[in-house]
Each structure stands twice: as C-alpha cells, then as structure tokens.
PDB file of N, CA, C and O in Angstrom:
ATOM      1  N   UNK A   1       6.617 -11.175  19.503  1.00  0.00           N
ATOM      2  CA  UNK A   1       7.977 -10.827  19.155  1.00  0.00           C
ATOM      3  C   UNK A   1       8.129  -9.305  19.281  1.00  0.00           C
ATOM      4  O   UNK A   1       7.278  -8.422  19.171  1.00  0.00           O
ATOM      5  N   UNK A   2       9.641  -9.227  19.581  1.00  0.00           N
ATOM      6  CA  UNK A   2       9.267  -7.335  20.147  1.00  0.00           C
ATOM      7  C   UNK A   2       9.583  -7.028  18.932  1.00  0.00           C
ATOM      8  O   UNK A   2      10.258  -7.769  18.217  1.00  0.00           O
ATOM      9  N   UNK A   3       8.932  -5.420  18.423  1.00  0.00           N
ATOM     10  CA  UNK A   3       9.198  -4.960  17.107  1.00  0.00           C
ATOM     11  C   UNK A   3      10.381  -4.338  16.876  1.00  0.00           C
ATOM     12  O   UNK A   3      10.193  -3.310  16.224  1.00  0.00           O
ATOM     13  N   UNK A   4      11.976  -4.606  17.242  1.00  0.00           N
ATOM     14  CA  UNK A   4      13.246  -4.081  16.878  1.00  0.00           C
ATOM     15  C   UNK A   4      13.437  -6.115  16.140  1.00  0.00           C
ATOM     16  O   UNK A   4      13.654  -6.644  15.050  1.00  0.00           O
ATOM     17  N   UNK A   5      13.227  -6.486  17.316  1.00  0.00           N
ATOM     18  CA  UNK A   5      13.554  -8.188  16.576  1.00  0.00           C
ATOM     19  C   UNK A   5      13.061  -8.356  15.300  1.00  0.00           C
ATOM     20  O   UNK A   5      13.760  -8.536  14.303  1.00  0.00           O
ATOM     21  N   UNK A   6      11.660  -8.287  15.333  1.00  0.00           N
ATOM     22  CA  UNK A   6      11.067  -8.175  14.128  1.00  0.00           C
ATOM     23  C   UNK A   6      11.548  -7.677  13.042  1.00  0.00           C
ATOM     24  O   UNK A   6      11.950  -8.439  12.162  1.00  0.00           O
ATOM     25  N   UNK A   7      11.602  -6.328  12.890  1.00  0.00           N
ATOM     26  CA  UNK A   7      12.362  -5.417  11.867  1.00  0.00           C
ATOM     27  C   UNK A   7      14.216  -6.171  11.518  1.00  0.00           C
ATOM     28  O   UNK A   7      14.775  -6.432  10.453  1.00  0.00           O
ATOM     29  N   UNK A   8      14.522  -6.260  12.473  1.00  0.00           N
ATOM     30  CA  UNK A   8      15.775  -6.632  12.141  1.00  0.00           C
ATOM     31  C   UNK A   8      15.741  -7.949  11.361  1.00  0.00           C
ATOM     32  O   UNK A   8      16.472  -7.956  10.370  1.00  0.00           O
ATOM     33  N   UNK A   9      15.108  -8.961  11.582  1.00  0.00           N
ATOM     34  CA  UNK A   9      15.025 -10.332  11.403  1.00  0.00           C
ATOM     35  C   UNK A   9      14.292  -9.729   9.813  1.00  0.00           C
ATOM     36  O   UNK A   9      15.209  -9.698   8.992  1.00  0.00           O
ATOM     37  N   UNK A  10      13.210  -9.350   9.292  1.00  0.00           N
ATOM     38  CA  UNK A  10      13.052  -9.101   8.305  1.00  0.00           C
ATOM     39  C   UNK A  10      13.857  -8.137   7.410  1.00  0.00           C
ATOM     40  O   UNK A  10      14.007  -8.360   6.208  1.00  0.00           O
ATOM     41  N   UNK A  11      14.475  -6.839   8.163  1.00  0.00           N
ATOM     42  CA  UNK A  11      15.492  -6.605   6.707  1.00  0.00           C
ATOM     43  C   UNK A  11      16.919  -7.255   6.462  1.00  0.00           C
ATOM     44  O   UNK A  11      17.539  -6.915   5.454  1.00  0.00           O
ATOM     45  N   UNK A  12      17.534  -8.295   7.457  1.00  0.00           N
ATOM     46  CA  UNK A  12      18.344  -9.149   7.254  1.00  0.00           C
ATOM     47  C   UNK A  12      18.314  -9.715   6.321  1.00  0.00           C
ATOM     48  O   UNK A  12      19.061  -9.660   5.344  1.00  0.00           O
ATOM     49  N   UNK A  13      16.869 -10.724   6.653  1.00  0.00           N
ATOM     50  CA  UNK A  13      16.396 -12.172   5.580  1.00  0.00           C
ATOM     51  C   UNK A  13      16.125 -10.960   3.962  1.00  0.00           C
ATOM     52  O   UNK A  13      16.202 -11.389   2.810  1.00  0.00           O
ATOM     53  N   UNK A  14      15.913  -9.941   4.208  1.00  0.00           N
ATOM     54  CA  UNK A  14      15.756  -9.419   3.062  1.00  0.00           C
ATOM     55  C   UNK A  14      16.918  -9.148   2.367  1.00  0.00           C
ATOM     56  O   UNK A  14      17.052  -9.454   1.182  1.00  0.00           O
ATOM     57  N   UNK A  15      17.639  -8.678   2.925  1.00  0.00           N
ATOM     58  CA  UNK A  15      19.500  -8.512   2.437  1.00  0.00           C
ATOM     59  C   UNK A  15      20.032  -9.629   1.881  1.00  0.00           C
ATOM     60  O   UNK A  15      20.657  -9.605   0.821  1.00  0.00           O
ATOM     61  N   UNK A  16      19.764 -10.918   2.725  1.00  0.00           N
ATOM     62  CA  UNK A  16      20.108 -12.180   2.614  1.00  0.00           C
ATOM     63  C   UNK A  16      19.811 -12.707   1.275  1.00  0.00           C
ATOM     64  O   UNK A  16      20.617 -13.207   0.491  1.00  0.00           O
ATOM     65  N   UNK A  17      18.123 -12.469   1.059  1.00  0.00           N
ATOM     66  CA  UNK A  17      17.925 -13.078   0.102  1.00  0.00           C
ATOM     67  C   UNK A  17      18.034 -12.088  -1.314  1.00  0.00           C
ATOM     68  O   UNK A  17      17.674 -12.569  -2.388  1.00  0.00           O
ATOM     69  N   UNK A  18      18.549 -10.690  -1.240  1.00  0.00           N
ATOM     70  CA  UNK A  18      18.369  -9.931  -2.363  1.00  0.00           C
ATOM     71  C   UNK A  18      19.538 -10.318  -2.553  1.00  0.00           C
ATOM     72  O   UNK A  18      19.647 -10.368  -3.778  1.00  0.00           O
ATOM     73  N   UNK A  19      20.916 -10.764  -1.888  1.00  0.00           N
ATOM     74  CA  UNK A  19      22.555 -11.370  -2.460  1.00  0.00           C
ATOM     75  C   UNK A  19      22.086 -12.167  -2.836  1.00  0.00           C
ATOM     76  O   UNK A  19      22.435 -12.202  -4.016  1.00  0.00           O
ATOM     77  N   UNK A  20      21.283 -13.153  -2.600  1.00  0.00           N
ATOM     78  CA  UNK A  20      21.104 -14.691  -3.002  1.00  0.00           C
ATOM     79  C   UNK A  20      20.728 -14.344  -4.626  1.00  0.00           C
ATOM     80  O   UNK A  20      21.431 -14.725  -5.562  1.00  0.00           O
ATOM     81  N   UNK A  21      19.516 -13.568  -4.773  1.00  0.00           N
ATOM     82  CA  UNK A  21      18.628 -13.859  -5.712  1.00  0.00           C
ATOM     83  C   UNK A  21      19.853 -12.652  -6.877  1.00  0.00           C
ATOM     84  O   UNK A  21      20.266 -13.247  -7.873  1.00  0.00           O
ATOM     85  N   UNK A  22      20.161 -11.718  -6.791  1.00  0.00           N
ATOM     86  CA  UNK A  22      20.744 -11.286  -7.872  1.00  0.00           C
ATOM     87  C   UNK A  22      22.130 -11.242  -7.748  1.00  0.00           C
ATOM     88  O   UNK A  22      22.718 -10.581  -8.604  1.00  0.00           O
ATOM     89  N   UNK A  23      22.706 -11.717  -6.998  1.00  0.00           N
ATOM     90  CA  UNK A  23      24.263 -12.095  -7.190  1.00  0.00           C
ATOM     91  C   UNK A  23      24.685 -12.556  -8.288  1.00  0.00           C
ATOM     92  O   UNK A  23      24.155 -13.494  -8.883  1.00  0.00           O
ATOM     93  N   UNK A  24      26.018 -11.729  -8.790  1.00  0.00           N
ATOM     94  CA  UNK A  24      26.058 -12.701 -10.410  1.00  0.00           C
ATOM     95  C   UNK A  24      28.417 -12.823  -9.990  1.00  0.00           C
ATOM     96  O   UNK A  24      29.398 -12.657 -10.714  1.00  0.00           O
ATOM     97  N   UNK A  25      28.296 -13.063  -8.988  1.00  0.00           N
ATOM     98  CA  UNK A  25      29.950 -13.014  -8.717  1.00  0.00           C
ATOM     99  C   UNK A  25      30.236 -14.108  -7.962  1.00  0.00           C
ATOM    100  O   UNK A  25      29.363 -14.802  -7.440  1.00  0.00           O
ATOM    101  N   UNK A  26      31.205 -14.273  -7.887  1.00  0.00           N
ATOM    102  CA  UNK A  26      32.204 -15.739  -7.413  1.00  0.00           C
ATOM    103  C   UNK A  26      31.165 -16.447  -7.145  1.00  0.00           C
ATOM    104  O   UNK A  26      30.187 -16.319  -7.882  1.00  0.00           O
ATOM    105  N   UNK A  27      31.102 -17.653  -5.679  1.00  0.00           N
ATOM    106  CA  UNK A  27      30.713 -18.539  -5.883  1.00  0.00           C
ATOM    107  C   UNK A  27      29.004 -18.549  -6.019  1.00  0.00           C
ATOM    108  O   UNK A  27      28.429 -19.625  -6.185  1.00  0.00           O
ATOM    109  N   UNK A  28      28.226 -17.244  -5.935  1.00  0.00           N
ATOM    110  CA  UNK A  28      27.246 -17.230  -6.001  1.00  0.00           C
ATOM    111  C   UNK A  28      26.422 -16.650  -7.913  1.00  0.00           C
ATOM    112  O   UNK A  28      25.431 -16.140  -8.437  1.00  0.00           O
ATOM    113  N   UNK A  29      27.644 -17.185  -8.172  1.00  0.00           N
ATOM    114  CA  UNK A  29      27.038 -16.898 -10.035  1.00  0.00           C
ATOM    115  C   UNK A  29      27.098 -17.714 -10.201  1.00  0.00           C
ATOM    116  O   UNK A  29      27.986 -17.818 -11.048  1.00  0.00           O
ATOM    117  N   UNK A  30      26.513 -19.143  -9.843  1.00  0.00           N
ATOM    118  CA  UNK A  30      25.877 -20.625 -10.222  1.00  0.00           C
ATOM    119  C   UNK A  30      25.287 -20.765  -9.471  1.00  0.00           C
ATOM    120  O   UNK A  30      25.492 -21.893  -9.024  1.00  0.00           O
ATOM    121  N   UNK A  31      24.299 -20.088  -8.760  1.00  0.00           N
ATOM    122  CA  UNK A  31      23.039 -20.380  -8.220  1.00  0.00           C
ATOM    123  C   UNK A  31      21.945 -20.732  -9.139  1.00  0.00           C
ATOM    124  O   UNK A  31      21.476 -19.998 -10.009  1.00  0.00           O
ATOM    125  N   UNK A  32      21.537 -22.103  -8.813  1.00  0.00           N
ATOM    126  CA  UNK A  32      20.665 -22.529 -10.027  1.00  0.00           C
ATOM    127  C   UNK A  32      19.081 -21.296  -9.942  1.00  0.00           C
ATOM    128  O   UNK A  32      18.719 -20.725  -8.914  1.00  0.00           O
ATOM    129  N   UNK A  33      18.425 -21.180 -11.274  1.00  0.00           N
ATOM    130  CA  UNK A  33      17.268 -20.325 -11.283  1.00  0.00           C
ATOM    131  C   UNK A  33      16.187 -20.543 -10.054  1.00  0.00           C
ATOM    132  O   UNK A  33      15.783 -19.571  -9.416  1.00  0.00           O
ATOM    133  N   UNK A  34      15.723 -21.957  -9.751  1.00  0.00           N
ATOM    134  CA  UNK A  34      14.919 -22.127  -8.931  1.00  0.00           C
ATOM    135  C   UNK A  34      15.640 -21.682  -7.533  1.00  0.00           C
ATOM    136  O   UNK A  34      14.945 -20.784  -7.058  1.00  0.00           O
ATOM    137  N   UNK A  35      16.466 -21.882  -6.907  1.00  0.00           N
ATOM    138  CA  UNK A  35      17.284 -21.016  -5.991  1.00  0.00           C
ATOM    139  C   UNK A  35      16.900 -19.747  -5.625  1.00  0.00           C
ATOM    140  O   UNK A  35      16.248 -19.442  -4.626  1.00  0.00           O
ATOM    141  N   UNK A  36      17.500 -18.743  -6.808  1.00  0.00           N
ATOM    142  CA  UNK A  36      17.167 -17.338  -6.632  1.00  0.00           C
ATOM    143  C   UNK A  36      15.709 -17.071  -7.129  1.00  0.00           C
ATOM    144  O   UNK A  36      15.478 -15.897  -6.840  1.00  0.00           O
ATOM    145  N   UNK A  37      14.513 -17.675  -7.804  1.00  0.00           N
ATOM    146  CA  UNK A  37      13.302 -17.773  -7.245  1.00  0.00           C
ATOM    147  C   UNK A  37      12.581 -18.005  -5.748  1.00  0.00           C
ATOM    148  O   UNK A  37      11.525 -17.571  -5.287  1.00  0.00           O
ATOM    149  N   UNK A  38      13.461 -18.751  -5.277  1.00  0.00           N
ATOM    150  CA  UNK A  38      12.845 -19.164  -4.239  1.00  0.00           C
ATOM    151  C   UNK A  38      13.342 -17.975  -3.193  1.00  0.00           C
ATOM    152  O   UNK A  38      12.811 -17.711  -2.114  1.00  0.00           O
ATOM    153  N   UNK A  39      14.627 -17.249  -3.852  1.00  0.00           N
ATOM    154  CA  UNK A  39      15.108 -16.201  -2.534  1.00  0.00           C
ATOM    155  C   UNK A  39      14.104 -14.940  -2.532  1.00  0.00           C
ATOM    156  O   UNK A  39      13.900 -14.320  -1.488  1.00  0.00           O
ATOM    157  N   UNK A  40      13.394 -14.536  -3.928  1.00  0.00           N
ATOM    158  CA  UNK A  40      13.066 -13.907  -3.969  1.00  0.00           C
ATOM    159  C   UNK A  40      11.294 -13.909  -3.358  1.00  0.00           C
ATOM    160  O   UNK A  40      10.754 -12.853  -3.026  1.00  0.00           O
ATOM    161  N   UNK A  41      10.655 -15.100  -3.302  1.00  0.00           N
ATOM    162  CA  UNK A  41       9.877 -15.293  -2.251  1.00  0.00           C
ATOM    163  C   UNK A  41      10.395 -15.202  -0.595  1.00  0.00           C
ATOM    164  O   UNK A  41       9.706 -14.577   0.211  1.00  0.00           O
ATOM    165  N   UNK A  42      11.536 -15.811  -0.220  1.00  0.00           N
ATOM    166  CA  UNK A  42      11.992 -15.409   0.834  1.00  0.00           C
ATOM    167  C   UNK A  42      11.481 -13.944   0.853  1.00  0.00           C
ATOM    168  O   UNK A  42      10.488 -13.629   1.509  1.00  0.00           O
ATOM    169  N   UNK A  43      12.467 -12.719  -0.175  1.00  0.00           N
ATOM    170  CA  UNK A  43      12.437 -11.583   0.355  1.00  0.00           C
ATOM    171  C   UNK A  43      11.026 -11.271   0.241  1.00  0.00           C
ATOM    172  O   UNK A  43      10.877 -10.392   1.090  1.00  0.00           O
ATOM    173  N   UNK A  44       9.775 -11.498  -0.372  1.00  0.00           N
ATOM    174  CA  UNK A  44       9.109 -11.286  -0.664  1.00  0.00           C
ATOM    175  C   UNK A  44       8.038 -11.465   1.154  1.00  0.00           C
ATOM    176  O   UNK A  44       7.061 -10.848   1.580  1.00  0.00           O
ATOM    177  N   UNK A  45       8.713 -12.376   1.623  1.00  0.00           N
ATOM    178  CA  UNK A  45       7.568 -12.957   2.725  1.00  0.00           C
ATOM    179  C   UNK A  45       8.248 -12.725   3.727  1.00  0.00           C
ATOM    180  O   UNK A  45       7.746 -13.218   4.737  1.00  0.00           O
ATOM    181  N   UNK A  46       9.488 -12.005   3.951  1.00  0.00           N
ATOM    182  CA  UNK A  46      10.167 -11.162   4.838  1.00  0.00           C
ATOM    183  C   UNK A  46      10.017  -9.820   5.025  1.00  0.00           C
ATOM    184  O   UNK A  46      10.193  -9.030   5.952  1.00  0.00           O
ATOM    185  N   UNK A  47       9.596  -9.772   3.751  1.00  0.00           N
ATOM    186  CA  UNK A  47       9.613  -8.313   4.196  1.00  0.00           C
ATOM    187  C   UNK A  47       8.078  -7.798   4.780  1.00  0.00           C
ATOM    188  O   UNK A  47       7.561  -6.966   5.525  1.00  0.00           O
ATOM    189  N   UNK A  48       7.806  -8.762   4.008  1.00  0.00           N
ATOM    190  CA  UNK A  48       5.677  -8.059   4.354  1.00  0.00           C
ATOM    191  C   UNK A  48       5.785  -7.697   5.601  1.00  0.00           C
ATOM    192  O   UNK A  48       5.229  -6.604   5.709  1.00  0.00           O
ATOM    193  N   UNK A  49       6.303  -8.117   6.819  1.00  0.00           N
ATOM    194  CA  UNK A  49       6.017  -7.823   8.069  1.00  0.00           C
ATOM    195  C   UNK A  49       6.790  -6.288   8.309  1.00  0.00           C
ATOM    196  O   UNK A  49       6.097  -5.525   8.982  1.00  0.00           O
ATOM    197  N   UNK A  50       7.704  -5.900   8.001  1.00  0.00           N
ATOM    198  CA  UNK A  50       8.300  -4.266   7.992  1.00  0.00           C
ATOM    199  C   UNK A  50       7.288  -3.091   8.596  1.00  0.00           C
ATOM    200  O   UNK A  50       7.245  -2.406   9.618  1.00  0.00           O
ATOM    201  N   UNK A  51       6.187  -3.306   6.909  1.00  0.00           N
ATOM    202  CA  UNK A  51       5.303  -2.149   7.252  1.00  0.00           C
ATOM    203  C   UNK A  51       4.487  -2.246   8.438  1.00  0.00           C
ATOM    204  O   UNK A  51       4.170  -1.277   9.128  1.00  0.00           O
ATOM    205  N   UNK A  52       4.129  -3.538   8.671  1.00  0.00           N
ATOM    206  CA  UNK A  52       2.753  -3.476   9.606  1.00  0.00           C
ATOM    207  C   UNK A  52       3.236  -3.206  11.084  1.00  0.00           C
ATOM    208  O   UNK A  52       2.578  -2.847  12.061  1.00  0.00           O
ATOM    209  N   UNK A  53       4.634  -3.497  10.954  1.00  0.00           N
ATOM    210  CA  UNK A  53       5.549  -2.922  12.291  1.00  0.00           C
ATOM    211  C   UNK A  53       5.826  -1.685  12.401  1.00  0.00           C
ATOM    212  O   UNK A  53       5.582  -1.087  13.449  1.00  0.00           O
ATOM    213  N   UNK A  54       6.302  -1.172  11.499  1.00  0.00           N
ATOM    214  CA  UNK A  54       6.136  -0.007  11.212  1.00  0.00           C
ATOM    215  C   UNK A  54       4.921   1.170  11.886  1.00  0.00           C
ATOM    216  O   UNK A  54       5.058   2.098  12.682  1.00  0.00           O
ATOM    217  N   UNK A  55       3.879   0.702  11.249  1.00  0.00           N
ATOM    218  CA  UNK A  55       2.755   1.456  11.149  1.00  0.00           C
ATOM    219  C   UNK A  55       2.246   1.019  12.601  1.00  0.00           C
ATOM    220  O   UNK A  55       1.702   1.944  13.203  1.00  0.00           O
ATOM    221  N   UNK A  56       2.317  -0.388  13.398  1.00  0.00           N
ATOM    222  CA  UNK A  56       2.162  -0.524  14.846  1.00  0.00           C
ATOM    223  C   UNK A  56       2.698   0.203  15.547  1.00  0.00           C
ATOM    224  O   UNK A  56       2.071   0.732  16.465  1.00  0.00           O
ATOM    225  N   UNK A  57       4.285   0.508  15.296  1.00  0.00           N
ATOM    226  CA  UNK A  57       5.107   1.245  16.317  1.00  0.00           C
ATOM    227  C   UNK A  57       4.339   2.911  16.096  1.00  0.00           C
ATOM    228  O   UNK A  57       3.977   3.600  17.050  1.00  0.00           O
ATOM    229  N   UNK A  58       4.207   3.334  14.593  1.00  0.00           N
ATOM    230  CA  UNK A  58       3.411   4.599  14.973  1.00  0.00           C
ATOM    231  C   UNK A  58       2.489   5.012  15.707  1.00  0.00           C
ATOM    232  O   UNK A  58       2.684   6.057  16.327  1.00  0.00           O
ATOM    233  N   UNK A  59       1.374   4.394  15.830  1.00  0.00           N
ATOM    234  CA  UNK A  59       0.328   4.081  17.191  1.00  0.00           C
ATOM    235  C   UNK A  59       0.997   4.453  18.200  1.00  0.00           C
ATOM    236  O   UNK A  59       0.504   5.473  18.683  1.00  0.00           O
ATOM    237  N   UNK A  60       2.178   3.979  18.911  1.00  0.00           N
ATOM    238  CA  UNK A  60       2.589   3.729  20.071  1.00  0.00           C
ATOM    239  C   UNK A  60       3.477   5.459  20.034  1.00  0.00           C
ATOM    240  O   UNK A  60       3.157   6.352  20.819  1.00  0.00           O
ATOM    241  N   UNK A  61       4.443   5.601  19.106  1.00  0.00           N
ATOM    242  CA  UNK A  61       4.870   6.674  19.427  1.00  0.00           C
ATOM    243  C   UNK A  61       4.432   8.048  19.168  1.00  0.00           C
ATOM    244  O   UNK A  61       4.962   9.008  19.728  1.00  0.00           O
ATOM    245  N   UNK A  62       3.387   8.166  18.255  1.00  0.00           N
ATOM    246  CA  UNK A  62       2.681   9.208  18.491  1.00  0.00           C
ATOM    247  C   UNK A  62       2.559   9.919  19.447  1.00  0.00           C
ATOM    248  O   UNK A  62       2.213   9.328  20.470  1.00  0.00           O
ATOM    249  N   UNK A  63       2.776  11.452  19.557  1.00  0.00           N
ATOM    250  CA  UNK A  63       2.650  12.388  20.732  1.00  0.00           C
ATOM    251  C   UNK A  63       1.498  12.351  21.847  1.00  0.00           C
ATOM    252  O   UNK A  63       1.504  12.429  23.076  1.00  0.00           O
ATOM    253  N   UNK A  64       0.406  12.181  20.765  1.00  0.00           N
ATOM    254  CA  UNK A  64      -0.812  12.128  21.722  1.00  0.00           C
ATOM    255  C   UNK A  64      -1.575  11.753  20.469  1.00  0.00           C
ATOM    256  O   UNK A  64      -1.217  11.841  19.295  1.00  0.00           O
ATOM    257  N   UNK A  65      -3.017  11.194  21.132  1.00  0.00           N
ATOM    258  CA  UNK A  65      -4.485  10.783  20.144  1.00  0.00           C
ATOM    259  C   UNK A  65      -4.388  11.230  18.948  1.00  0.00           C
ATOM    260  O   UNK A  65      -4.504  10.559  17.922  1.00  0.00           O
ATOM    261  N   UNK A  66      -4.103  12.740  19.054  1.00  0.00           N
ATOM    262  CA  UNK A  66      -4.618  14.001  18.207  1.00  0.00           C
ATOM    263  C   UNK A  66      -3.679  14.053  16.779  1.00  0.00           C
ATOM    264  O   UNK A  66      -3.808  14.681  15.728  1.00  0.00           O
ATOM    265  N   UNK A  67      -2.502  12.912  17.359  1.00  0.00           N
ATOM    266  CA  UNK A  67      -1.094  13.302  16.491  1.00  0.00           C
ATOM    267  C   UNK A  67      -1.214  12.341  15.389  1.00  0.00           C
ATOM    268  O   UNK A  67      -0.752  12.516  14.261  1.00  0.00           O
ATOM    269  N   UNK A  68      -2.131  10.894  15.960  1.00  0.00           N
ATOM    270  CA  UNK A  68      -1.483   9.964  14.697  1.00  0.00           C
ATOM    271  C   UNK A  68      -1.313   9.645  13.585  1.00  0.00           C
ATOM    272  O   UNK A  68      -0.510   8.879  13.051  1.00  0.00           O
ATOM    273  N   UNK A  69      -2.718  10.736  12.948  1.00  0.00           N
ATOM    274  CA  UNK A  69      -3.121  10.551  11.551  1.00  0.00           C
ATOM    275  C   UNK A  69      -1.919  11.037  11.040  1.00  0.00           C
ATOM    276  O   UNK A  69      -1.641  10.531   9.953  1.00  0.00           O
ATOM    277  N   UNK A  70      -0.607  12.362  11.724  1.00  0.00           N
ATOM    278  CA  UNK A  70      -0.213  13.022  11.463  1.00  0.00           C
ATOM    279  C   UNK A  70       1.428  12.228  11.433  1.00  0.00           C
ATOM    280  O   UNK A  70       2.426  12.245  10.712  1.00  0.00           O
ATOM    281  N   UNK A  71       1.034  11.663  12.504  1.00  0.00           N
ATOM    282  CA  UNK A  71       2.548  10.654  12.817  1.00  0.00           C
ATOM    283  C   UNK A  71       2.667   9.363  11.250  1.00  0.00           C
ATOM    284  O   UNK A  71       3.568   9.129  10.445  1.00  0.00           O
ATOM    285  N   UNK A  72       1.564   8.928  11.400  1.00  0.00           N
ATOM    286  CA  UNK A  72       1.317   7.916  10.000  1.00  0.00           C
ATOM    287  C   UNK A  72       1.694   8.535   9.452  1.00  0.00           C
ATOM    288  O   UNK A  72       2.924   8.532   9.487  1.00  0.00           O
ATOM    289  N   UNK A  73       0.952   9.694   8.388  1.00  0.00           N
ATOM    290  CA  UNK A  73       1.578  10.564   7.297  1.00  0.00           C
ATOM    291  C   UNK A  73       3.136  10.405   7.284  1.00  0.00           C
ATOM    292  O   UNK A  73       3.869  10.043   6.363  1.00  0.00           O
ATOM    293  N   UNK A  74       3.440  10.787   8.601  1.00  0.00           N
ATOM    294  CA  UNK A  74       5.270  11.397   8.279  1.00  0.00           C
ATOM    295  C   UNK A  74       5.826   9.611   7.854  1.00  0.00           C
ATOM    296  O   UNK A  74       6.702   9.540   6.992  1.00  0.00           O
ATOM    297  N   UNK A  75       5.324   8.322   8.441  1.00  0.00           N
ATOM    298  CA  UNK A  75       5.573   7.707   8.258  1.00  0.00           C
ATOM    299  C   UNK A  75       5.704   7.082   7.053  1.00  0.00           C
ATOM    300  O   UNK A  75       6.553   6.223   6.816  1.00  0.00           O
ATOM    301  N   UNK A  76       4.527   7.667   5.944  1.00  0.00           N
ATOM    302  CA  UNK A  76       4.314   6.914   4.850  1.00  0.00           C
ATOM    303  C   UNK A  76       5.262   8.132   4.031  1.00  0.00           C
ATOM    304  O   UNK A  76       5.967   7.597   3.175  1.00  0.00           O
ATOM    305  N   UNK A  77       5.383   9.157   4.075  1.00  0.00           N
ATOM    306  CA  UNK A  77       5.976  10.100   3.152  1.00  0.00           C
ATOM    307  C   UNK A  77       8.029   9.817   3.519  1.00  0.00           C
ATOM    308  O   UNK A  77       8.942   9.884   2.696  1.00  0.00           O
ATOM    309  N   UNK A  78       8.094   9.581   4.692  1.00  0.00           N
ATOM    310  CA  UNK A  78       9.874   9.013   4.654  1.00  0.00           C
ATOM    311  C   UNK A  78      10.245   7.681   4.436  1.00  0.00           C
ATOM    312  O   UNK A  78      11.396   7.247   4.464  1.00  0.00           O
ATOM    313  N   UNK A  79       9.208   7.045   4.213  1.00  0.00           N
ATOM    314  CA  UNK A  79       9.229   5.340   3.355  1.00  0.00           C
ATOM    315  C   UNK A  79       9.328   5.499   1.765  1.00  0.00           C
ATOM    316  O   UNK A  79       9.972   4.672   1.120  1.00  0.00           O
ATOM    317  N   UNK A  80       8.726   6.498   1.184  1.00  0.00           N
ATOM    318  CA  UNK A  80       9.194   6.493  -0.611  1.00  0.00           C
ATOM    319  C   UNK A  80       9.910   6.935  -0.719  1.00  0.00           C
ATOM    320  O   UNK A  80      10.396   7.056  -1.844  1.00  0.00           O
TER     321      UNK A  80
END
C-alpha cells in the first residue's frame, strides 16, 4: 500500500472513530457503551500504522546516509 493511502486511511478511521467513541450530540448520544468501546479499538488499531509510516518515509527522504539519525530526530520532536 503506498504510504499517502496508508496515512490517510488511518487518520480518517481515526477521526471516524474518535466522533464515534466520544460524541455526546444528536443522533450519536445513544451510542450504546460497547459501540464506542469498540470505536476506540478501531482508533486504537488505526492508528498504530501512522508512526511506522512515518518513520519509513524518513528513511526515504532523508538528504543523504549521513542525515537520518538527524531526519528521525526532527521527526520525533514535530510529532509531540
């Protein structure tokens, strides 16, 4: 799967399921508990794939060999 599909398809299902799971308005404030449990495994098993795409695509766009430890870094410090 190419990694823009990827990313997109996981912070969607993640959007998707963070309305699902804490929505408390119109027709989604009777979502039974097991429901928004279960969305929150959704987001939970959607999202895992983000970072490791993430941190693949750094590999790739790194300047050169010399850069990546450096490219990672910037990666992990504009993610918190």
């Amino acid at each position: 799967m190419r990694p823009g599909t990827l990313l997109a398809t996981g912070f969607g299902a993640m959007g998707l399921a963070a309305v699902l799971a804490f929505a408390d308005f119109g027709a989604l404030a009777d979502v039974p508990p097991a429901a928004c449990y279960a969305a929150m495994l959704g987001f939970w098993g959607f999202g895992g794939p983000i970072p490791a795409t993430l941190f693949a695509l750094a590999l790739r766009v790194a300047p050169g060999p010399q850069t990546v430890a450096t490219t990672v870094g910037w990666l992990q410090q504009w993610s918190a």
